[in-house]
C-alpha positions in Angstrom: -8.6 70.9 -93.9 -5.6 72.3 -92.2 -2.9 70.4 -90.7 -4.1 71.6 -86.7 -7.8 70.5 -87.8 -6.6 67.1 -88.8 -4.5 66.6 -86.0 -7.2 67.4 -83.6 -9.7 65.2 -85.5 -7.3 62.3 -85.4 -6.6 63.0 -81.5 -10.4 62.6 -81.2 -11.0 59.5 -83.3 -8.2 58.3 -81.3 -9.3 59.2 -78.1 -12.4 57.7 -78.9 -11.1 54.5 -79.9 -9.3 54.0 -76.7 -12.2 54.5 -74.5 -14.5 52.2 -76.4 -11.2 49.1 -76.0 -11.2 50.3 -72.6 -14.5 49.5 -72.0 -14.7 46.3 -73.8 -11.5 44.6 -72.7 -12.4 45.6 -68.9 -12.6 42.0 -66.7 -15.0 42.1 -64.1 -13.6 39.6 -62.2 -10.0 40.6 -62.3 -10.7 42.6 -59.0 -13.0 42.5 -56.0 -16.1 44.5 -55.6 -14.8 46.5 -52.6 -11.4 47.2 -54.7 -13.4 48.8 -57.6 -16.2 50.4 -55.7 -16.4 53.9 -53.9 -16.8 53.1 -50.0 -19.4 56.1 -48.9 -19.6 57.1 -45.3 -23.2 57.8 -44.1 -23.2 59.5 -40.7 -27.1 58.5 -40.2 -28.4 61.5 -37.9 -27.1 63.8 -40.4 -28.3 62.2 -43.7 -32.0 62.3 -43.8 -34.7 62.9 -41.5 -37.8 60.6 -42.5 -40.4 61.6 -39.7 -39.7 65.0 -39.3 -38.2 65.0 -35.3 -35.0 66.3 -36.4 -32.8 63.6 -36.8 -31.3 61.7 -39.3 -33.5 57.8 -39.4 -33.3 54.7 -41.7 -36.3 55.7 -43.8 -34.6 59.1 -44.6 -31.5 56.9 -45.9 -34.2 54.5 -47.8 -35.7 57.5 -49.1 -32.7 59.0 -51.0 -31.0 55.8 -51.5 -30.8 56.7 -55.3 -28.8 59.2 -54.7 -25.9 56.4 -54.6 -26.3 54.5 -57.3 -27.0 58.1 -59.7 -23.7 58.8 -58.3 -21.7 55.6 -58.9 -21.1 54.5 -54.8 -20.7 50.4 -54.8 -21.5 50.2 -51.2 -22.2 52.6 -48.3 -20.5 52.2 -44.4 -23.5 53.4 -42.2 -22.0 54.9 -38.6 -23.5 53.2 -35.8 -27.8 52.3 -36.0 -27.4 50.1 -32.6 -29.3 50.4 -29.3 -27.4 53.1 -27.5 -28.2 55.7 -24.8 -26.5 57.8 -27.2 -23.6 59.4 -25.0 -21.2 59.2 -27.9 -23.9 59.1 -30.3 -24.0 55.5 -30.8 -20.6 54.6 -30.4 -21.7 53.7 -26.7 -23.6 50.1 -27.7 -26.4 48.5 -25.0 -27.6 46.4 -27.7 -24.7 45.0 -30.6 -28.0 43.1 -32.4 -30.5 45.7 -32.3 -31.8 48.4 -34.1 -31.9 52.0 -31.6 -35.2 53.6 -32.2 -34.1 56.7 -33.0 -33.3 55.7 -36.3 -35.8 53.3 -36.4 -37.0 49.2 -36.6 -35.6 46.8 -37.7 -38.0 46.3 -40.3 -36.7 49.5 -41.5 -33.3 48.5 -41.9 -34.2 44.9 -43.8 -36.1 47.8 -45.7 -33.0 49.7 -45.7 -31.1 46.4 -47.1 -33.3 45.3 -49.8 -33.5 48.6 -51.5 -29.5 49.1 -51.6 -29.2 45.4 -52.9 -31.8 46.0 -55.8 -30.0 49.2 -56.5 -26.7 47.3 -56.7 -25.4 49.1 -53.8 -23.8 47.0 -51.0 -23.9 47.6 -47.1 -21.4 48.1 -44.4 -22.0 48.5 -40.9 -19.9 49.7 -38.0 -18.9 47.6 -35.6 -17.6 48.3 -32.4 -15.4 45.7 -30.7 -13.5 47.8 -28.2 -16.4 48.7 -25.8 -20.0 48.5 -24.8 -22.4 50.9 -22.8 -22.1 51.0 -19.2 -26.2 49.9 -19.8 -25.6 46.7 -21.9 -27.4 43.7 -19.9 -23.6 42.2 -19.7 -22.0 45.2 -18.2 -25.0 45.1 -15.4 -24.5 41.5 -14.7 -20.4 42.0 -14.6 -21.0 44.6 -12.0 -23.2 41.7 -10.3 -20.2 38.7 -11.2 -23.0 36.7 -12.7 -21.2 34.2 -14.4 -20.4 34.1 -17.7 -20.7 38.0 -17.3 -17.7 38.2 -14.8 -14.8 39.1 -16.7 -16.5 40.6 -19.8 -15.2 43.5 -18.8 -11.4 45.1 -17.7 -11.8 45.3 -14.1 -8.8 45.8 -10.9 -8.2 46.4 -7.5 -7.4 50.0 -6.3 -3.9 51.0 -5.1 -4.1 53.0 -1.6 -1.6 55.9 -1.4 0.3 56.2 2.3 -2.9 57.9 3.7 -4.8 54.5 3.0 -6.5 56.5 0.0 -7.8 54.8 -2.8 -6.4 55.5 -5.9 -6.9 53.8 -9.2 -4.7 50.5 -10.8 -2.5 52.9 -12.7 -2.1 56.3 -14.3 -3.5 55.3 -17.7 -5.9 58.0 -18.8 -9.3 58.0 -21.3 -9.3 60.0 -24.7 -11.0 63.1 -22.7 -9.1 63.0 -20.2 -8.8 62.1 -16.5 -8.4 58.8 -15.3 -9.1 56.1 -17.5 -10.7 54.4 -14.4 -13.7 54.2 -12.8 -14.9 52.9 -9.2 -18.0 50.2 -9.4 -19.0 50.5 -5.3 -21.2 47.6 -6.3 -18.2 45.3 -7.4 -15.7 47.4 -5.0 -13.5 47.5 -8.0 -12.4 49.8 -11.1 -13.5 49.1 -14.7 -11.3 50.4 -17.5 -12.9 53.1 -20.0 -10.8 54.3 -22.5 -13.2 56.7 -23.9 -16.2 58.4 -21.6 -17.0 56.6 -18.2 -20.4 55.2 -20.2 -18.2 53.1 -22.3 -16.1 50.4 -19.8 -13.5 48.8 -22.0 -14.3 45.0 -23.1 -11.9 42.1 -22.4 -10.8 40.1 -25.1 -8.6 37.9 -22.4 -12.4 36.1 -22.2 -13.2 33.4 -24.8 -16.5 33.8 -23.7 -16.5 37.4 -24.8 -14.9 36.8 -27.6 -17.3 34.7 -28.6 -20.3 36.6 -28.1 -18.3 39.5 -29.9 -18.1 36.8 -33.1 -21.9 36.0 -32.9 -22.5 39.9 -33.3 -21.0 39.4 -36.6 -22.4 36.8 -37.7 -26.0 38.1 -36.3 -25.4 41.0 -39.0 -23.9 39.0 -41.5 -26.8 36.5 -41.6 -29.4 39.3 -42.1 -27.2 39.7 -45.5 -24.9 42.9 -44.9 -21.7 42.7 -46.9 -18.7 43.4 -44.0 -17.9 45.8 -41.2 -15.9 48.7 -40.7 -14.3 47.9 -37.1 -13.7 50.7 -34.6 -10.9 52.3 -32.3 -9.3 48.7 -33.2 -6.1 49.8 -31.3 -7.2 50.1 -28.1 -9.0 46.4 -28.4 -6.2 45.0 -25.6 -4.2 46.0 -22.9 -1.2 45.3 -21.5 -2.0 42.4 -19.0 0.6 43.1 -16.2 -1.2 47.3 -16.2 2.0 49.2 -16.0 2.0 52.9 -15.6 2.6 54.7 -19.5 5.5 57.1 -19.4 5.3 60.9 -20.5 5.8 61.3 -24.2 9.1 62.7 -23.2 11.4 64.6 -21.0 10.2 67.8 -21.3 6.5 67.6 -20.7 4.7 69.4 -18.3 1.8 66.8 -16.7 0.2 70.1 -14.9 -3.0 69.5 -16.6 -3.2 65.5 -16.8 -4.4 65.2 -20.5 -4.5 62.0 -22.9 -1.9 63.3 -24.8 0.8 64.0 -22.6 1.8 60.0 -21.9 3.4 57.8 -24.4 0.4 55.1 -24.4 2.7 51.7 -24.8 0.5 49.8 -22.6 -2.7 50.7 -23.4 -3.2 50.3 -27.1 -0.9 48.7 -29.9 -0.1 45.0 -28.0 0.9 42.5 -30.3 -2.5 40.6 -28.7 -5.1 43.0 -31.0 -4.0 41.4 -33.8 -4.9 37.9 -33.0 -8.6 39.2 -31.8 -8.0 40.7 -35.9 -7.7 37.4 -37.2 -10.8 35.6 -35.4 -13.2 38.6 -36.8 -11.7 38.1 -39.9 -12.2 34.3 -39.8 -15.7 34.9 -39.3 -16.1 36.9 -42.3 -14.1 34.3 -44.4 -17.4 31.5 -43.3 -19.4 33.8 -45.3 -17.3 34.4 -48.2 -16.3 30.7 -49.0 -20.3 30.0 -48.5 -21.0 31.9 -51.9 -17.7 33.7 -53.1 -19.0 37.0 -52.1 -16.6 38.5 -50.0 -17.8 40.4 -46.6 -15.1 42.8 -46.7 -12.9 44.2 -43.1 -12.1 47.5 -42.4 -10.3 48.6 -39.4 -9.9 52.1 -38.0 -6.8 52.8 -36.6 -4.8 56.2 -36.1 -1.5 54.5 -34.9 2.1 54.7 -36.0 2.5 53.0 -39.9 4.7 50.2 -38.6 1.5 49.2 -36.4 -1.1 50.2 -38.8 0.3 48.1 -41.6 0.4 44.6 -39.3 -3.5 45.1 -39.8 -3.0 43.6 -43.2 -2.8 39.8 -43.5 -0.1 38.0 -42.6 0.3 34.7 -42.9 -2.7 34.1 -41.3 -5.5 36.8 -43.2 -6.4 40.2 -41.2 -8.3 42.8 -42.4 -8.6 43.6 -45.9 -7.6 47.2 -45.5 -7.0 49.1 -42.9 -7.8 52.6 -43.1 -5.4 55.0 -44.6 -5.5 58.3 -42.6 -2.3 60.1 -43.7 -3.9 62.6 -45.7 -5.8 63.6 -42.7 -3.1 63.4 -40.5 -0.2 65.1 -42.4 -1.6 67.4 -44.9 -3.2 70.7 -44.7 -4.0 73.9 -46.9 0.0 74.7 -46.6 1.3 71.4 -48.0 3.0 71.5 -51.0 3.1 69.2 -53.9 6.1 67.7 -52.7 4.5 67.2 -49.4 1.4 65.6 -51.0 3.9 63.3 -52.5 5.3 61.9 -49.3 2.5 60.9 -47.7 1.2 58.9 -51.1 4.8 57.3 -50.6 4.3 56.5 -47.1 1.5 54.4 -47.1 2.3 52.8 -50.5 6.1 51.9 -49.6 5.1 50.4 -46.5 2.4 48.3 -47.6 2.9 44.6 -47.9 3.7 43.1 -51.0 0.3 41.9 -52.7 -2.0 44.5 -50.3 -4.3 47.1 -51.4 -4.4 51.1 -50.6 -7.1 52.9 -50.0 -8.0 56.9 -49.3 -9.3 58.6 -46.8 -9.8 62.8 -46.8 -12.8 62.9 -44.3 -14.9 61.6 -41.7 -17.2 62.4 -38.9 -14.1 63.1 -36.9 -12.4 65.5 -38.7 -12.9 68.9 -40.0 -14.1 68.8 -43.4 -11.7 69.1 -46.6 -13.5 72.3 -47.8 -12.4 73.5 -44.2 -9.1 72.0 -44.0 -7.9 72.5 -47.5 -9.9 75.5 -48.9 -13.5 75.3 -50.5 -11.1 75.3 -54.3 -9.5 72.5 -53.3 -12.6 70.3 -52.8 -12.2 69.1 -56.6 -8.3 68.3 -56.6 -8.6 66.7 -53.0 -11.6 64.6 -55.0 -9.3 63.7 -57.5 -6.6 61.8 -55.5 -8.6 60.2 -53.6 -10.4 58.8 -56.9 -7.3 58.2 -59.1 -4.8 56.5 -56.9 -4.3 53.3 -56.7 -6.2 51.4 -54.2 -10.2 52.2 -52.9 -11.8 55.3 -53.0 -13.6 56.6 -49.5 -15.8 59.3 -49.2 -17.7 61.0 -46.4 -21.4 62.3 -47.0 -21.2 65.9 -48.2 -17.5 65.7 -49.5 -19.2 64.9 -53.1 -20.9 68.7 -52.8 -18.2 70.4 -51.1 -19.9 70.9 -47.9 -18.0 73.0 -45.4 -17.5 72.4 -41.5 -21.3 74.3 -40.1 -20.9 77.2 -37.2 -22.3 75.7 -33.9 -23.0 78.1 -30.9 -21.7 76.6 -27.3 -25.4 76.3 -26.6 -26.2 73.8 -29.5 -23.1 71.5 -28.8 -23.8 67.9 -28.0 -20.6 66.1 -28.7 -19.4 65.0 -25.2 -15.4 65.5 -26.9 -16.6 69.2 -27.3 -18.7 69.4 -24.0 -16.0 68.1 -22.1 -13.4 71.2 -23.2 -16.1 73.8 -21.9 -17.1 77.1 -23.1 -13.6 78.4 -23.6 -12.2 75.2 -25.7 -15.1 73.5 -27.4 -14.7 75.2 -30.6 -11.2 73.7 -30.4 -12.4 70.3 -29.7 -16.1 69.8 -30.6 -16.8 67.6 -33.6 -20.2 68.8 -34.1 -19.4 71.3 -37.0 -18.6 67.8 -39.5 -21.4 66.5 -38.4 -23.8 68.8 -39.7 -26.9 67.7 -41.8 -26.7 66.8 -45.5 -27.5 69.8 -47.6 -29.8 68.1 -50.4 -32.0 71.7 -51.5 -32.1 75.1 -51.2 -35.3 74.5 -48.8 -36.3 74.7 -45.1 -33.4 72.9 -43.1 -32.0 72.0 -47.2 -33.9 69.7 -47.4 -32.6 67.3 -44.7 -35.8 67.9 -42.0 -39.3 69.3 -42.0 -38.6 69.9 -37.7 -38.0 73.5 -36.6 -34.6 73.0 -35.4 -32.7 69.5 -35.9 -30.4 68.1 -34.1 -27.5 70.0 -35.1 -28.0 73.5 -37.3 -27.8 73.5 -40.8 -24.8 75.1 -42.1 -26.5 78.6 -43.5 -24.3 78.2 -46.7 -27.0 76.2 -47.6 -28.9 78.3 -49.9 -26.4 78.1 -52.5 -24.4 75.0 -51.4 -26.2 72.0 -52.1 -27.3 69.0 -53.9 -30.1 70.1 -56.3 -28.5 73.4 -57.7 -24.9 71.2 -58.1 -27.0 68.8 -60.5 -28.3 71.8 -62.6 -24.7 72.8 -63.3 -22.5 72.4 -66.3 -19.5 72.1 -64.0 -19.8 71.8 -59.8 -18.2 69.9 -57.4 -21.0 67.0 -57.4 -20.3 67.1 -61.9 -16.7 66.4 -61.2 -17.2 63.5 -58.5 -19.4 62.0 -60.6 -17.0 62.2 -63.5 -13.9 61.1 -61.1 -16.1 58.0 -60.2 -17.0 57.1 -63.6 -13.3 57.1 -64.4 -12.2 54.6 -61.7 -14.4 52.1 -63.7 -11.7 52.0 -66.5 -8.9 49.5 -66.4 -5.7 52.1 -66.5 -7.1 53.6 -62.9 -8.5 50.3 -61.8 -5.1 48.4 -62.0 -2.8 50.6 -64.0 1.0 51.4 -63.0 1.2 54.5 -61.1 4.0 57.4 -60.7 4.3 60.6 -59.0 6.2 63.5 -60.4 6.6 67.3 -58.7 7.6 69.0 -61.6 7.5 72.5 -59.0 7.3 72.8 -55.1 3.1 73.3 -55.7 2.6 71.1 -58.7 1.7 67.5 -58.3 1.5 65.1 -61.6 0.8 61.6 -61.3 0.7 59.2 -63.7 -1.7 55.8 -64.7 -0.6 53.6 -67.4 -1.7 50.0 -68.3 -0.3 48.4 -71.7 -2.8 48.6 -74.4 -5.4 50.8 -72.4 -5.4 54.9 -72.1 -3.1 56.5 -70.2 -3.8 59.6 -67.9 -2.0 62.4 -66.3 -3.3 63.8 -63.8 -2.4 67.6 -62.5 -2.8 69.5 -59.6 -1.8 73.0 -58.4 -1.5 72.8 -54.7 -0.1 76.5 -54.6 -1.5 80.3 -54.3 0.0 81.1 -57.9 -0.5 80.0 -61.5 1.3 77.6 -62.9 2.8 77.2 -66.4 4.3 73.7 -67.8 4.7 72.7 -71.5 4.3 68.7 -71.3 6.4 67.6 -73.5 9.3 69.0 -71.7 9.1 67.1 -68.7 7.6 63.8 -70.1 9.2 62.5 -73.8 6.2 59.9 -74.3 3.1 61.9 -74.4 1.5 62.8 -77.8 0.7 66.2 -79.6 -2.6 66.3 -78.1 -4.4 65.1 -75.3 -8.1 65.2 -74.3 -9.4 66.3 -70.7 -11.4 64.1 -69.4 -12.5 66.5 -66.3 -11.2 69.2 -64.3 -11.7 71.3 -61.1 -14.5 74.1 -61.7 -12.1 76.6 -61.3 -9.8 75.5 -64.3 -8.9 76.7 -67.2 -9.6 73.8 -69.2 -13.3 71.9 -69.3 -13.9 68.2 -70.2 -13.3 67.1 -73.5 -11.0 70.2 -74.6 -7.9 69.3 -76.3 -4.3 70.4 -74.8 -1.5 70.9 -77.0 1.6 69.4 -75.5 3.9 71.3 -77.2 2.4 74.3 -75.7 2.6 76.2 -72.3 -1.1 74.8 -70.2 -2.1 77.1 -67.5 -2.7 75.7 -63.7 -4.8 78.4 -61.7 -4.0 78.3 -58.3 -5.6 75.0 -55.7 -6.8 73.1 -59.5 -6.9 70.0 -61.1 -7.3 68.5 -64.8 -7.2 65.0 -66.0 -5.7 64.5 -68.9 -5.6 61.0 -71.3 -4.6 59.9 -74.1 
């Protein structure tokens, strides 16, 4: 046998050795389940229509609830199910402890829950703190002053200009713009709605509704769910004395009145929120000293990092996590590895001592990372998000690839998108992330049997999807499943971690734990190949090392050996794990 042979069967027996001690020494208990687990975001009208009217139902999620556990997902965060009217699509709530009927009973979602618990799959639900619909009983009887209803809600007197016209409290503003006001001639007073006029803004300066708020929880928490993701958390309080919010600066033009153009200091971010934080959180804790299974916290909230990082616990314990949206915020298909870099840094350098990160690339709100990044870029985007340290998220589709859909002006339902008009709704609609799950290469792929659904199917559909991606030696769905089989090993579970730019476009981090494998993991962010020879950048790696999975688009597969003393080849927008 010649000296190359015998080096590459050592590597192998080697290789091998160390993934079977992985294995076996890996502690179960030495993390939580929501720290191991990949956190899978199902945006229900889009995942599965059971009953063929075109939309997305609990059944339909029942139905291909194996598609989670074949995959490796620990728990799935299901967007709002609640009785709505649906003018945000269930983010506008008349009923926090029912089921709407759209997606379907009850019944159907104990079903729902019984079948994800014997799958081993856990369940979070959305909850949304911040508002209610302008059609929840409470918001009716506030409008009334029917006590305990009274001051459920933000209401305040009008100010009258010097023609004795009524104008509202201040010149705060809602996320689609105009006034963030609204005139109750019933009450003869304003209501606060920081989103669409449907949605008046709760008020968490009322125990009582803070109460009520706390026995939505534990409604949902009793029927056996394992936590919440929380909503829009940073617009939860106001400023109490309702001071006008100054322009973002100097320089702007307020011709056209938008959101955007004031600096919102009054209106989101008060110190306040983060008490209302600790309460929810309390009530979570009841259930997880009851039977040690923590009922995990997740709060959204796009704010500055100073104020998104006071959502951890403090002395008193917050959320568990909140979400990390840097990626979405700061990175698109022109960052650079060094750019990529910055952002990882951002959120881990700011974290509080003993915390934990998590990853975010997508969500119902944002344009798609085969969109945003590039359709190659779908497996190295994958890749960080499953081999940094902290929790893995995902949004339905990102495991296939799935791109943002095309949606005429004449399909668009999302009020953000309605409200920009035929000239601007491409520019604003979220519809096109929203589009349905693409299981098959069949009618509506495989998401409806209806004619049309409730948004079109992106037509990529025929060759994008599920079932041919399963059929594949190497696809995008191969390589998540891979990534997520991965996480399960100590080293990326709890291992030491390291970034490296070894060129402007080429991204190498590192995960080591004593006495378990070490990986390396390599991404080209750039346009052109690139060439590195590894053992002139790093002095401790070996002769060989063994891929454990790559991009589709690489030029190495899994289980091929690299030489390190040789030049390896990075195509342009891939990635490749190595280990050793």
């Amino acid at each position: 046998m010649s000296s190359a042979c015998r080096a590459i069967v050592s590597a192998f027996i080697l290789t091998a050795f160390a993934w079977f001690r992985t294995i076996v020494a890996a502690d179960p208990q030495a993390l939580d389940w929501w720290q191991t687990s990949v956190i899978y975001q199902v945006y229900p009208r889009s995942f599965k229509d059971s009953n063929g009217d075109g939309v997305g139902d609990l059944k339909g999620i029942e139905e291909m609830a194996e598609h989670f556990s074949e995959t490796g997902i620990g728990a799935i965060w299901l967007s709002p199910i609640f009785k709505s009217p649906m003018a945000d699509f269930g983010y506008d709530i008349s009923d926090f402890i029912n089921i709407d009927s759209t997606y379907g009973t009850m019944d159907d979602f104990v079903s729902l829950l019984n079948k994800l618990k014997s799958l081993g799959v856990r369940t979070l639900l959305d909850f949304v703190p911040n508002h209610s619909s302008d059609e929840h009983e409470w918001f009716k009887k506030s409008v009334e002053k029917i006590t305990p209803y009274t001051d459920y809600y933000v209401w305040r007197d009008g100010k009258f200009d010097s023609n004795g016209n009524r104008m509202p409290p201040n010149n705060w503003r809602n996320f689609f713009d105009g006034s963030a006001w609204e005139w109750s001639p019933v009450r003869g007073q304003y209501y606060l709605h920081q989103f669409t006029a449907k949605q008046p803004e709760l008020n968490y300066e009322s125990s009582a509704l803070l109460e009520e708020m706390k026995n939505v929880l534990r409604f949902w928490l009793d029927m056996g769910v394992d936590g919440f993701r929380i909503d829009a958390m940073p617009y939860l309080v106001e400023d109490n004395l309702f001071r006008d919010e100054p322009l973002l600066d100097s320089v702007t033009v307020d011709d056209n009145h938008t959101y955007f153009n004031l600096n919102h200091i009054y209106s989101r971010d008060q110190p306040a929120t983060y008490k209302v934080v600790e309460e929810f959180r309390a009530v979570l804790d009841e259930y997880t000293d009851r039977d040690g299974n923590t009922r995990l916290m997740l709060v959204e909230a796009y704010a500055d990092v100073n104020y998104t990082m006071m959502y951890y616990s403090q002395e008193t314990p917050r959320a568990h996590m909140p979400f990390n949206f840097n990626f979405i915020t700061y990175l698109n298909k022109t960052s650079s590895a060094v750019d990529i870099k910055n952002v990882i840094h951002l959120w881990l350098d700011n974290m509080p001592r003993g915390q934990w990160a998590n990853w975010v690339m997508g969500n119902h709100d944002n344009k798609r990372v085969a969109s945003r990044f590039g359709q190659d870029m779908v497996d190295p985007i994958n890749t960080l998000v499953m081999l940094l340290p902290g929790t893995a998220i995902t949004y339905n589709g990102e495991e296939i690839g799935m791109a943002d859909g095309t949606v005429r002006w004449d399909q668009t339902v999302d009020p953000w998108g309605k409200s920009g008009g035929m000239a601007k709704y491409e520019m604003t609609s979220r519809d096109p992330f929203r589009t349905p799950f693409q299981w098959n290469d069949l009618h509506n792929a495989g998401f409806s049997t209806a004619q049309y659904t409730w948004l079109p199917v992106n037509s990529n559909y025929w060759y994008l999807n599920l079932a041919f991606q399963k059929t594949c030696a190497r696809s995008h769905y191969q390589t998540y499943k891979r990534l997520v089989q991965l996480r399960s090993l100590l080293t990326i579970a709890r291992g030491d971690f390291s970034a490296h730019t070894i060129s402007k476009w080429l991204l190498i981090f590192t995960r080591k734990l004593e006495g378990q494998d070490t990986f390396y993991i390599m991404i080209n962010v750039g346009t052109e190949q690139e060439t590195i020879t590894m053992n002139e950048h790093f002095n401790d790696v070996p002769h060989y090392m063994v891929v454990r999975t790559s991009s589709i688009n690489a030029w190495y597969a899994e289980n091929d050996y690299v030489d390190t003393k040789k030049s390896l080849y990075m195509r342009p927008k891939s990635s490749i794990v190595l280990s050793y």
